[in-house]
gemmi code that builds the backbone of each chain (N, CA, C; Angstrom):
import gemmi

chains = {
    "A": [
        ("UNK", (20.108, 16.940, 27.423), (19.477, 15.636, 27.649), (18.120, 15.589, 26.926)),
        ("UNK", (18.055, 14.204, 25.521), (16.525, 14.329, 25.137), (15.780, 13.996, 26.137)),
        ("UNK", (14.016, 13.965, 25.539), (13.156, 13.349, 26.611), (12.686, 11.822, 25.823)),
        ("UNK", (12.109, 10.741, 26.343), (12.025, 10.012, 26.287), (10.430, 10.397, 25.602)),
        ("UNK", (9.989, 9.280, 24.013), (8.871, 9.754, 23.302), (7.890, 9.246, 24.244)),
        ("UNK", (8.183, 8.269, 24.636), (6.801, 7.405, 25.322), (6.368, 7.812, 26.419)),
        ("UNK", (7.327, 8.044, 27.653), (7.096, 8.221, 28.759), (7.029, 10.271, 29.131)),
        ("UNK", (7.904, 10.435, 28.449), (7.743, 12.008, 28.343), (9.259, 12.388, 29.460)),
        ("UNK", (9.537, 11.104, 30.166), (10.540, 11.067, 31.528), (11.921, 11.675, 30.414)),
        ("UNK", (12.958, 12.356, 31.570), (14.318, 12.607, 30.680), (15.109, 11.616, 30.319)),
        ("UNK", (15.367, 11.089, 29.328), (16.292, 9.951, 28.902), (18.036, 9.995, 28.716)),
        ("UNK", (18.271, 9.007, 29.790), (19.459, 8.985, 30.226), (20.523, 8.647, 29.323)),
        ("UNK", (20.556, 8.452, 28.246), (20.801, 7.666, 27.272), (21.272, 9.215, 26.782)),
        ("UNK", (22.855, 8.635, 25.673), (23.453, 9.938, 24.749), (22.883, 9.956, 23.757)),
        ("UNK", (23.173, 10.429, 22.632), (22.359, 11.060, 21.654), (22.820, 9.218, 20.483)),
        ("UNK", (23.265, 9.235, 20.533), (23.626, 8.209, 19.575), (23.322, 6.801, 20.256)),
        ("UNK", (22.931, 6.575, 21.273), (22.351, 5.614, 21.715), (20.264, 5.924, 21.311)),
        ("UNK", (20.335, 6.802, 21.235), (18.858, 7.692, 21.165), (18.812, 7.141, 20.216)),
        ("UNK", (19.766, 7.379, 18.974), (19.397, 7.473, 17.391), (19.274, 5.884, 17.071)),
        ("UNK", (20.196, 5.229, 17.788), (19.525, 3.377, 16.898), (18.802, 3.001, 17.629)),
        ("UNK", (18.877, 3.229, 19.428), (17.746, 2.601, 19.799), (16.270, 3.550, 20.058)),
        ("UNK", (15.902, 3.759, 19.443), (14.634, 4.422, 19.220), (13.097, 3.653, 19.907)),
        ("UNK", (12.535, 4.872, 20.666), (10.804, 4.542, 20.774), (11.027, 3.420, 21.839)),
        ("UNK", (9.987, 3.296, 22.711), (9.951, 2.140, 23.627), (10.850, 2.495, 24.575)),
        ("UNK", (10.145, 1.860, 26.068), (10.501, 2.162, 27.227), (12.106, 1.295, 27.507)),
        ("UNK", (12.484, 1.879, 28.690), (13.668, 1.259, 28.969), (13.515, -0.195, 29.846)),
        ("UNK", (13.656, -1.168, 29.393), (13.794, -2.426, 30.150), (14.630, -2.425, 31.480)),
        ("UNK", (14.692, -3.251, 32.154), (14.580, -4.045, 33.593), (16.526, -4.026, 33.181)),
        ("UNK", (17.280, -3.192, 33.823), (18.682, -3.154, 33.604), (19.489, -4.701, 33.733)),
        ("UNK", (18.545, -5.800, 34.434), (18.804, -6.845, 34.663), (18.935, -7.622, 33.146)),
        ("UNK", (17.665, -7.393, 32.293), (17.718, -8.169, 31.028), (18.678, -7.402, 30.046)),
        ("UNK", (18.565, -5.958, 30.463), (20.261, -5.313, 29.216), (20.829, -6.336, 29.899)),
        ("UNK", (21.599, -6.409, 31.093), (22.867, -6.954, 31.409), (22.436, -8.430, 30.976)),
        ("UNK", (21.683, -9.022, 30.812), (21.573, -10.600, 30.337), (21.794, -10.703, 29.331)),
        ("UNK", (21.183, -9.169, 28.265), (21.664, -9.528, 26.742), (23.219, -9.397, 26.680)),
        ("UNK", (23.379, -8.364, 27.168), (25.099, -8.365, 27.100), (25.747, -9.664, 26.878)),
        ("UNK", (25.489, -10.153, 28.272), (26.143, -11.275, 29.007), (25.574, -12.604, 28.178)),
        ("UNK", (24.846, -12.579, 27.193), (24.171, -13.664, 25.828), (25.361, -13.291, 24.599)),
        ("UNK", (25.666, -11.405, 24.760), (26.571, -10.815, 23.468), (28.005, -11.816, 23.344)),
        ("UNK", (28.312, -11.183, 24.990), (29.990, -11.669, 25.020), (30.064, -13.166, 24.379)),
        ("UNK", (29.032, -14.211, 25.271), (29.326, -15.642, 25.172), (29.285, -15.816, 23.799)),
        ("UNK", (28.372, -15.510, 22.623), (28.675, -15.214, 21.298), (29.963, -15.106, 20.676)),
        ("UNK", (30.628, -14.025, 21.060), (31.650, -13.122, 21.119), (33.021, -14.154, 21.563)),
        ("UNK", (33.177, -14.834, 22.761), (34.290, -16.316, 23.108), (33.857, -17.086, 22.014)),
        ("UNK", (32.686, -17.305, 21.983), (32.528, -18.764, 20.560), (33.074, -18.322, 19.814)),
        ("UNK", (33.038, -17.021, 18.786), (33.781, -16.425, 17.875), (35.240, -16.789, 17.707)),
        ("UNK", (35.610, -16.029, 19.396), (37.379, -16.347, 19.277), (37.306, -17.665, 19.179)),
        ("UNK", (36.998, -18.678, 20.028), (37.268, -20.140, 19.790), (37.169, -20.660, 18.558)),
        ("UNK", (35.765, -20.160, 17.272), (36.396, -20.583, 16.160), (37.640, -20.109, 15.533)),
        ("UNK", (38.111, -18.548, 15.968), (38.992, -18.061, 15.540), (40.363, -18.789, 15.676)),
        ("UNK", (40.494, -19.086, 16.988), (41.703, -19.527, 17.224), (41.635, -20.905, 16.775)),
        ("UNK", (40.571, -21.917, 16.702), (40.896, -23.145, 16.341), (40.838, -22.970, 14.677)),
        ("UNK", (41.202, -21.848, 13.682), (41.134, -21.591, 12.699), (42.909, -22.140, 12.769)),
        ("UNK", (42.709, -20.741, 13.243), (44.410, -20.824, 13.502), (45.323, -21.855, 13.084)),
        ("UNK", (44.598, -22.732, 14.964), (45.460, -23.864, 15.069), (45.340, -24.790, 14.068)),
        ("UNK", (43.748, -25.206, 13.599), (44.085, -26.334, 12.254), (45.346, -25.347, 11.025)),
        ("UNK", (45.218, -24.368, 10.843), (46.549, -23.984, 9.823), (47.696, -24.023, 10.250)),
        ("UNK", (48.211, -24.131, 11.540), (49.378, -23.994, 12.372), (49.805, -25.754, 12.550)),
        ("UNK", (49.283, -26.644, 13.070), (49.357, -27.102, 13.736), (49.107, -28.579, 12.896)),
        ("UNK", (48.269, -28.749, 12.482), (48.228, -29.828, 11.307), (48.711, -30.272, 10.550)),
        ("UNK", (49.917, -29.588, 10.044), (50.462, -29.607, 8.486), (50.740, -31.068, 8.323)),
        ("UNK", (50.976, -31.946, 9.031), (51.562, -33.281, 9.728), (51.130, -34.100, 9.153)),
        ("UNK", (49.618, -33.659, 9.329), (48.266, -34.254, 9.458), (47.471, -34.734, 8.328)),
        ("UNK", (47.773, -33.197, 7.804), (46.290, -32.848, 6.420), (47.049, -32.642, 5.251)),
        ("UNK", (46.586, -32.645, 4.344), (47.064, -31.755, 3.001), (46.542, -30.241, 2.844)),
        ("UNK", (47.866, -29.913, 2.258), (47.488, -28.129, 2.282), (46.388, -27.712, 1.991)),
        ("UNK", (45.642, -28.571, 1.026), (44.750, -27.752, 0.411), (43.562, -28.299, 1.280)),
        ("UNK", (42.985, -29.676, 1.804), (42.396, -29.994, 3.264), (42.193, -28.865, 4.628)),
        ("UNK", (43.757, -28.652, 5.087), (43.878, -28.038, 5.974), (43.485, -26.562, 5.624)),
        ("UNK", (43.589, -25.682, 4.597), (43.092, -24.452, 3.905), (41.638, -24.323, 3.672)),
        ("UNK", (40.989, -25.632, 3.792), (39.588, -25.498, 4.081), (39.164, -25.361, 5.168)),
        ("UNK", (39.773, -26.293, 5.875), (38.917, -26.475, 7.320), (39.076, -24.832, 8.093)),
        ("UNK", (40.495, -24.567, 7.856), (40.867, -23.277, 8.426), (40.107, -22.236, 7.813)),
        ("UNK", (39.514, -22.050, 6.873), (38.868, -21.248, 6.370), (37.173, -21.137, 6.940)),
        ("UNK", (37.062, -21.995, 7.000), (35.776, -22.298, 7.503), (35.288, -21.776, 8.562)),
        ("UNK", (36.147, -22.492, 9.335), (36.658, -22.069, 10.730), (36.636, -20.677, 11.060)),
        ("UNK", (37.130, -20.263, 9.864), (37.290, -18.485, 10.538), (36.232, -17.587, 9.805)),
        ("UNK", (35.385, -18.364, 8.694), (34.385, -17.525, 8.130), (32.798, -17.380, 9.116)),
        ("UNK", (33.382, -18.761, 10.246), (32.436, -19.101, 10.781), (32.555, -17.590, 12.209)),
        ("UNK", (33.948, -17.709, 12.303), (33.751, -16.761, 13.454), (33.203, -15.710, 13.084)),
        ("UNK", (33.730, -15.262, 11.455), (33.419, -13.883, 11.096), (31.663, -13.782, 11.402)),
        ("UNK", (30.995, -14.925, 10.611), (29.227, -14.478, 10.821), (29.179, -14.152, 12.154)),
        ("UNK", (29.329, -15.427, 13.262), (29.127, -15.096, 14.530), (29.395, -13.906, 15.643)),
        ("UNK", (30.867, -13.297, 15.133), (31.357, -12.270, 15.249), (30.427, -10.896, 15.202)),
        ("UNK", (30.247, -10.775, 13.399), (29.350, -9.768, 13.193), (27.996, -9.850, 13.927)),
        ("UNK", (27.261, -11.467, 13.842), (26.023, -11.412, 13.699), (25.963, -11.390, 15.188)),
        ("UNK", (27.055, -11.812, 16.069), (26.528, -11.738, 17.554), (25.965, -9.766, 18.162)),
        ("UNK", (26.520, -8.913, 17.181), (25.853, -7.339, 17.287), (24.842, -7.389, 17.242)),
        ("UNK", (24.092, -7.960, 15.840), (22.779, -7.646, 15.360), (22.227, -8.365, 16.053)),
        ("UNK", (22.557, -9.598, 16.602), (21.358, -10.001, 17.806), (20.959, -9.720, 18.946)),
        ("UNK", (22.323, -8.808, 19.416), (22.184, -7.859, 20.522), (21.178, -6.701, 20.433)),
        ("UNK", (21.294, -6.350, 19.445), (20.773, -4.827, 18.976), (19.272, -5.356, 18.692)),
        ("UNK", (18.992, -6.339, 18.008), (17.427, -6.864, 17.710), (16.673, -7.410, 18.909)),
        ("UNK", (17.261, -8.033, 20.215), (16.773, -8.260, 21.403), (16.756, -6.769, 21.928)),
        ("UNK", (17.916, -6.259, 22.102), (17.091, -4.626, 23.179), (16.309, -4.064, 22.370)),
        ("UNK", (16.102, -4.124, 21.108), (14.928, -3.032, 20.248), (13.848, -4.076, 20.992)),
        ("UNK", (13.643, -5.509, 20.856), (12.441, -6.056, 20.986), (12.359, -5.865, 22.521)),
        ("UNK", (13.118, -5.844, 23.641), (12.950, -5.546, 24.765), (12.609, -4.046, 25.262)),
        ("UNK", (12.308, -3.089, 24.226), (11.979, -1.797, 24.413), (10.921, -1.266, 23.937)),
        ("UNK", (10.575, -2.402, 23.443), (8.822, -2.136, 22.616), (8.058, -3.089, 22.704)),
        ("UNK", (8.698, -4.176, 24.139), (7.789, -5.512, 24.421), (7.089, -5.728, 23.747)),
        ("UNK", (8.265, -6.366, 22.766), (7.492, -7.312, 21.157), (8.307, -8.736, 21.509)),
        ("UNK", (7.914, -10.021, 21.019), (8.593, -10.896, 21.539), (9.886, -11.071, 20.854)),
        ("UNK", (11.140, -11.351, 21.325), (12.293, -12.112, 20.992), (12.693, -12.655, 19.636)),
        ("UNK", (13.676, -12.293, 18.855), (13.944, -12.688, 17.642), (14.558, -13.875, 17.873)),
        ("UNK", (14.365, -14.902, 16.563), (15.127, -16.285, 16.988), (16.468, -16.171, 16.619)),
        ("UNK", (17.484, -16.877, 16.977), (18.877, -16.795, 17.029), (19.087, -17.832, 15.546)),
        ("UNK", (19.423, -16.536, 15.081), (19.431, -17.168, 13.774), (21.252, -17.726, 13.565)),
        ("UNK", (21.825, -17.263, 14.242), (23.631, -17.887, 14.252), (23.418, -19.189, 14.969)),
        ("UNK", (22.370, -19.919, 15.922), (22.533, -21.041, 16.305), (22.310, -22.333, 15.685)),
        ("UNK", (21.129, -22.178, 14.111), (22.005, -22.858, 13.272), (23.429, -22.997, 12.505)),
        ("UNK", (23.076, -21.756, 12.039), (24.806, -21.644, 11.367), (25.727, -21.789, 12.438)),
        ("UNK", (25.823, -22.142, 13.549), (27.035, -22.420, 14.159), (26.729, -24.133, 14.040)),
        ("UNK", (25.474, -24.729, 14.144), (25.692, -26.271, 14.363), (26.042, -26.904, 13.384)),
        ("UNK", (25.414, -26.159, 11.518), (25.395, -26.302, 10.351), (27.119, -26.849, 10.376)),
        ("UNK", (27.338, -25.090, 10.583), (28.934, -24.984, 10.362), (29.856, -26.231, 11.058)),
        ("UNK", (29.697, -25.931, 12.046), (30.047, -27.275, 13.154), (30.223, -28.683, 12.922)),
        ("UNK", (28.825, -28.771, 12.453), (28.761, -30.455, 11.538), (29.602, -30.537, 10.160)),
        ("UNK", (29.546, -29.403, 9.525), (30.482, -29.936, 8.475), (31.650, -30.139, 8.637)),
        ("UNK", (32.553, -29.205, 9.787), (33.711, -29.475, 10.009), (33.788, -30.706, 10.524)),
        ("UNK", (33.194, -31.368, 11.393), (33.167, -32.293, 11.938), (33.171, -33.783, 11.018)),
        ("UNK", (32.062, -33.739, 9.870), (31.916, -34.651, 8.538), (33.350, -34.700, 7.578)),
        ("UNK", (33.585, -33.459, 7.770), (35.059, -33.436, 6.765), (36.413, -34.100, 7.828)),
        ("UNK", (36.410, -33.876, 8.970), (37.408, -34.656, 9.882), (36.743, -36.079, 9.907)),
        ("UNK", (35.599, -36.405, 10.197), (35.423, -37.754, 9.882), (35.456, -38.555, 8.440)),
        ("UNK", (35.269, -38.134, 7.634), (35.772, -38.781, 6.178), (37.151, -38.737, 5.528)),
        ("UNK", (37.692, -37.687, 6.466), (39.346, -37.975, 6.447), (40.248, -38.984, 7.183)),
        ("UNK", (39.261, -39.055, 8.605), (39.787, -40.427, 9.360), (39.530, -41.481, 8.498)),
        ("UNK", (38.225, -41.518, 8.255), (37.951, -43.316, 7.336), (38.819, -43.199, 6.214)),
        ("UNK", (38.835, -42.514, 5.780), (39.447, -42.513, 3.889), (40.775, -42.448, 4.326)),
        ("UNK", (41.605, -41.881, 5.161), (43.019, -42.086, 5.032), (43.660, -43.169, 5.699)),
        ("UNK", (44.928, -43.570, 4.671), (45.433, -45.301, 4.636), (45.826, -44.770, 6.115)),
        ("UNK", (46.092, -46.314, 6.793), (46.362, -46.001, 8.219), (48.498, -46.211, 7.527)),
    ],
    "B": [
        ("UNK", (40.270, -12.389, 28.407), (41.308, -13.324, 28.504), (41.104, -13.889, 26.901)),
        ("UNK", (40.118, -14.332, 26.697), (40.121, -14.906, 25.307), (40.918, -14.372, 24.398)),
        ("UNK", (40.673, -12.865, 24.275), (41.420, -11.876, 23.224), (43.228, -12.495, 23.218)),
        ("UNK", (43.370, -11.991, 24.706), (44.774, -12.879, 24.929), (45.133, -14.198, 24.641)),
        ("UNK", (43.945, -15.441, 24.614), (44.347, -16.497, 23.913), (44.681, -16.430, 22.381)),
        ("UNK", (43.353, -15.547, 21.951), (43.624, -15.502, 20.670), (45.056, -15.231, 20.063)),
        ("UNK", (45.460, -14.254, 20.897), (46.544, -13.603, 20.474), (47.842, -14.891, 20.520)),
        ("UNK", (47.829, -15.248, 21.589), (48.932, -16.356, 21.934), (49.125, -17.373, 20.603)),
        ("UNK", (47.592, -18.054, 20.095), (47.667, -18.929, 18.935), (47.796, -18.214, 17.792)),
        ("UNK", (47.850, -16.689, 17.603), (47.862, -16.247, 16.267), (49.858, -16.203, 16.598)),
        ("UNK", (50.616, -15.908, 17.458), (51.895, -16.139, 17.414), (52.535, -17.372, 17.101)),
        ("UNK", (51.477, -18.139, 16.695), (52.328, -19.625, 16.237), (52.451, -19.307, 14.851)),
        ("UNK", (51.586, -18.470, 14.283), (51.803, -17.960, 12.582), (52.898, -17.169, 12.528)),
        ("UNK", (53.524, -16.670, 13.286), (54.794, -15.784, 12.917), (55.744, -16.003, 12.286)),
        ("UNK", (56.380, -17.219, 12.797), (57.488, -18.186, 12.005), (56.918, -18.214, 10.163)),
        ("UNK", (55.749, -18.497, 10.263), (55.475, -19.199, 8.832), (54.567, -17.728, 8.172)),
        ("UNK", (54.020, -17.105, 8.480), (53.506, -16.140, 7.709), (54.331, -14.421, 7.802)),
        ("UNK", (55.128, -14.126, 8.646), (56.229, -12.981, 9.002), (55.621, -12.333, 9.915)),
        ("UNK", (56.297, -10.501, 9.495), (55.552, -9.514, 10.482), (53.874, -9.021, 10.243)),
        ("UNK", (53.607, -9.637, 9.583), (52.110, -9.116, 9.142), (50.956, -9.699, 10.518)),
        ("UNK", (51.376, -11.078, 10.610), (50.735, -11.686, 11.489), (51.191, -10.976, 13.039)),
        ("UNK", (52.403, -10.425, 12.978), (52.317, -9.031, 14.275), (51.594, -8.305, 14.585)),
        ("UNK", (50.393, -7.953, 13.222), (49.653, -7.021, 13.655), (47.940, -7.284, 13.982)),
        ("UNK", (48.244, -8.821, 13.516), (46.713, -9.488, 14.063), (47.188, -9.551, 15.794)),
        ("UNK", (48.105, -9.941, 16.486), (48.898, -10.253, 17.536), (48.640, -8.976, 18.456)),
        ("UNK", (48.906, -7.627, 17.873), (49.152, -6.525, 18.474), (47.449, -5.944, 18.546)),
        ("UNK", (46.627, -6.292, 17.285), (45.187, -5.468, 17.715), (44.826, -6.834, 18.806)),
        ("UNK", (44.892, -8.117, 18.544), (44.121, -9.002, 19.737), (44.595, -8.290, 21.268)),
        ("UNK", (46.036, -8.051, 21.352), (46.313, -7.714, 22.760), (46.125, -6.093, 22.743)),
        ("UNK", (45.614, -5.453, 21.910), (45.093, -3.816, 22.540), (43.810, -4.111, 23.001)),
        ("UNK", (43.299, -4.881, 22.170), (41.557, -5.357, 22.217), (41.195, -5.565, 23.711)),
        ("UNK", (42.160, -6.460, 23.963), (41.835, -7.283, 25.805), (42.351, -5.950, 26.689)),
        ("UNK", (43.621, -5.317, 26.124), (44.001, -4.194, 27.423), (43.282, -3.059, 27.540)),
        ("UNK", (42.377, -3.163, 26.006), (40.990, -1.678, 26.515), (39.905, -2.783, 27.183)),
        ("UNK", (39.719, -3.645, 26.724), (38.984, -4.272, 27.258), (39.103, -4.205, 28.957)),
        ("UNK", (40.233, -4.554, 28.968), (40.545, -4.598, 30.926), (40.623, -3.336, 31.730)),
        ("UNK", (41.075, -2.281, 30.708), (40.990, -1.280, 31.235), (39.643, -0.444, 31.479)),
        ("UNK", (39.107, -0.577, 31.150), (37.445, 0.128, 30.941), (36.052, -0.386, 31.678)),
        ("UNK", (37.126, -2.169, 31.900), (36.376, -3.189, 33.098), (35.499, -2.502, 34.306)),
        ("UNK", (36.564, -2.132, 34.961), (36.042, -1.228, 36.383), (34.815, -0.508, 36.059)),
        ("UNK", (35.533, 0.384, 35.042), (33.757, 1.794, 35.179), (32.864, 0.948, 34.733)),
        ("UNK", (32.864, 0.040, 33.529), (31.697, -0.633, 33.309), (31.192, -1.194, 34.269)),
        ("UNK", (31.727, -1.865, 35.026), (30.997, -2.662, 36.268), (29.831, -1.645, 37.422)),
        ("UNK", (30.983, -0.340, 37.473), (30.025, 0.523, 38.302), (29.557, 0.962, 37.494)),
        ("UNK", (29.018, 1.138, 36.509), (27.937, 1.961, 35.781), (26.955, 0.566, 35.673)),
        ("UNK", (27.066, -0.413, 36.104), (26.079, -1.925, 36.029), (25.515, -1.335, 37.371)),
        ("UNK", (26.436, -1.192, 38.128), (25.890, -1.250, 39.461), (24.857, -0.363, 40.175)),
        ("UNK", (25.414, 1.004, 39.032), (24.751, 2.112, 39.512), (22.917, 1.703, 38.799)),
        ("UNK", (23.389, 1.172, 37.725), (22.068, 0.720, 36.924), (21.191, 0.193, 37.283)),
        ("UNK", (21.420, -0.973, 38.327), (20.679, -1.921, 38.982), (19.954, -0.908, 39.908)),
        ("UNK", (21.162, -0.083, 40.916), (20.286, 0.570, 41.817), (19.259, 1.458, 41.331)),
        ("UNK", (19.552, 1.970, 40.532), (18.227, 3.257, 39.793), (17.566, 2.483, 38.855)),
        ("UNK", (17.409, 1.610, 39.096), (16.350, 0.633, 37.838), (16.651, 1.230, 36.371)),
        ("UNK", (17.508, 1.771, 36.251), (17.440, 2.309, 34.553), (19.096, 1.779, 34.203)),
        ("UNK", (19.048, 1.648, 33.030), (20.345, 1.129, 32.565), (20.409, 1.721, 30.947)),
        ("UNK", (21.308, 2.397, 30.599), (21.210, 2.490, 28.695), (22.567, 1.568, 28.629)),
        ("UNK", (22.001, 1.444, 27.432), (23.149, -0.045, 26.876), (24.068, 0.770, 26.080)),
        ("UNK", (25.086, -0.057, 26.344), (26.673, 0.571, 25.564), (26.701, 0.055, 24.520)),
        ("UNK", (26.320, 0.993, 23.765), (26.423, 0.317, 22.217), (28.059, 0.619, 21.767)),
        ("UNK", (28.313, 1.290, 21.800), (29.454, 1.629, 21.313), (30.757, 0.896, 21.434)),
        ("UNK", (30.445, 0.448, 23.387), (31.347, -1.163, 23.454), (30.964, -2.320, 22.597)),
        ("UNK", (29.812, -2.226, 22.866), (29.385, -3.423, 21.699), (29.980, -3.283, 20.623)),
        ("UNK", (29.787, -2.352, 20.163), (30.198, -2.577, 18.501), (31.819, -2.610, 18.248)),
        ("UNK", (32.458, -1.714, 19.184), (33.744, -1.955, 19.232), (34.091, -3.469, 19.131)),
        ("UNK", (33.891, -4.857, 20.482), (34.000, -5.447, 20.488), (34.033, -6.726, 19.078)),
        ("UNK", (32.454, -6.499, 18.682), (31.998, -7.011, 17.788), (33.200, -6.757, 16.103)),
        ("UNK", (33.784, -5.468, 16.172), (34.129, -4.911, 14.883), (35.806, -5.448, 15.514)),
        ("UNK", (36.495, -5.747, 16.506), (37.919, -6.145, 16.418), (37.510, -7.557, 16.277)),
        ("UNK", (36.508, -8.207, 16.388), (36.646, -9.705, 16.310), (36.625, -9.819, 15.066)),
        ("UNK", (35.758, -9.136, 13.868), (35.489, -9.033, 12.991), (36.765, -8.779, 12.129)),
        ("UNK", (37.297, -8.024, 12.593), (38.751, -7.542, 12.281), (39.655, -8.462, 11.739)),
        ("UNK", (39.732, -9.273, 13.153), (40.450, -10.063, 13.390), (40.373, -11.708, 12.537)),
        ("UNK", (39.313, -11.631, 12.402), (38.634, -12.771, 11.217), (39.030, -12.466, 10.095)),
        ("UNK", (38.746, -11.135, 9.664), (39.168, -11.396, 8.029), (40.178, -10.804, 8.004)),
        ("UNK", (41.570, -10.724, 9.176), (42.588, -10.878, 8.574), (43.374, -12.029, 8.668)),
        ("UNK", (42.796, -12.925, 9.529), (43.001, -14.576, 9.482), (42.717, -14.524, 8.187)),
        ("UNK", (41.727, -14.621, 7.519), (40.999, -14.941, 6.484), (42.229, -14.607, 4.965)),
        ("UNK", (42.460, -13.589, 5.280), (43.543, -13.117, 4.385), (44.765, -14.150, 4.465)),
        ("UNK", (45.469, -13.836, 5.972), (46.606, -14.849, 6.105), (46.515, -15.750, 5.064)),
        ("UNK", (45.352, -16.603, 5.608), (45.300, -18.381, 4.927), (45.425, -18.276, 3.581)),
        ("UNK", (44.469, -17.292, 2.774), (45.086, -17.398, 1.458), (45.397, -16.502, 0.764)),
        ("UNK", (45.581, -15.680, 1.284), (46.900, -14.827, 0.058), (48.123, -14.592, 0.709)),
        ("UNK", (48.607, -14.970, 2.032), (50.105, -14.758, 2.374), (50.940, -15.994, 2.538)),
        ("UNK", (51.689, -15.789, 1.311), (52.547, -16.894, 1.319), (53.391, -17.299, 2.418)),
        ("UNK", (53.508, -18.863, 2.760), (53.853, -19.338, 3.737), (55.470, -19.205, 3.528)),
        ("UNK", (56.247, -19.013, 4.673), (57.866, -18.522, 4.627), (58.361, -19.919, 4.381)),
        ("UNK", (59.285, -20.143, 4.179), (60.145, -21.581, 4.427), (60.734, -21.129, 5.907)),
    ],
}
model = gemmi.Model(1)
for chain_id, residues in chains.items():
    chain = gemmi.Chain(chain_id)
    for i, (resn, *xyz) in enumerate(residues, 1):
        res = gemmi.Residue()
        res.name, res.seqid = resn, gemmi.SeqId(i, " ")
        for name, pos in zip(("N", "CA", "C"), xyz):
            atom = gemmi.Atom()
            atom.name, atom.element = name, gemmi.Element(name[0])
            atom.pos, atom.b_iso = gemmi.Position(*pos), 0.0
            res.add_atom(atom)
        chain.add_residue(res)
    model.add_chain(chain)
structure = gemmi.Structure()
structure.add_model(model)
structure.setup_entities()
């Protein structure tokens, strides 16, 4: 078991939790479990773009033109991928900042999810107006 | 549960993309059954956390989590355009 640099106390933590999260005391187990519980909800948005990737490629063909529907679906799922990945690094950048009570990084995926969001949304609305009824 | 939704809507690609899309199908539903399985201790290792005021964070779930969603994206990503659609 290492010792903890700051406090000198034994640190409960394995060796590879030691090695990324480095220096700085251990936070209030309440705010880990809040970041978590900030990770996962990240983590459902993900699947939900994932699966509504899906479904616009599944489910549309009816609807859209291939090459329409191959966008939106794409989008859709490049969007989960950032959120996906980036919902880690925001996990990992809140407990570093919660262990060296420095303030809070801004959530930088909550534009790119509205960004993303609105365009899908602009491209389904200029397909309603523009296509003959 | 999500993992399991996911999984449910990636089986509507089967018909039209083959067995490949089996195996986006098969990591979504291992994903949720480690997920469910590992539920319990995580909860008591929350619990035990709360009581001793100390908690170390599971990185390793994390990243697991984070890296099958990830997974799972860019092999959607693939599907859509490089696997030709079946008749």
């Amino acid at each position: 078991m290492t010792e903890d640099s700051n406090t000198g106390e034994p640190d409960a933590r394995n060796r590879f939790t030691s090695r990324i999260l480095r220096g700085g005391t251990e936070p209030d187990p309440r705010f880990t479990l809040a970041n978590e519980r900030t990770f996962l909800a990240w983590i459902r948005t993900s699947l939900a773009l994932l699966a509504g990737g899906v479904a616009v490629e599944a489910f549309m063909a009816a609807l859209l033109g291939p090459e329409l529907r191959k966008t939106i679906a794409v989008l859709l799922l490049v969007l989960a991928l950032v959120i996906g990945g980036g919902s880690f690094f925001r996990w990992l950048n809140v407990e570093r900042a919660m262990r060296s009570k420095t303030p809070l990084p801004l959530p930088l995926m909550a534009p790119v999810l509205a960004i993303g969001g609105a365009l899908v949304a602009a491209i389904m609305v200029v397909f309603v107006i523009a296509r003959p009824a | 549960m999500a993992m399991v939704v996911a999984a449910a809507v990636f089986l509507r690609w089967l018909p039209h993309h083959g067995w490949f899309v089996g195996t986006l199908v098969g990591g979504a539903i291992i994903a949720a059954l480690a997920i469910y399985l590992t539920q319990k201790r995580r909860f008591h290792k929350a619990v035990r956390g709360i009581n001793q005021d100390t908690m170390p964070p599971n990185i390793r779930s994390m990243a697991a989590v984070a890296a099958s969603v990830v997974i799972l994206a860019v092999l959607g990503i693939y599907t859509v355009l490089f696997l030709p659609v079946q008749p």
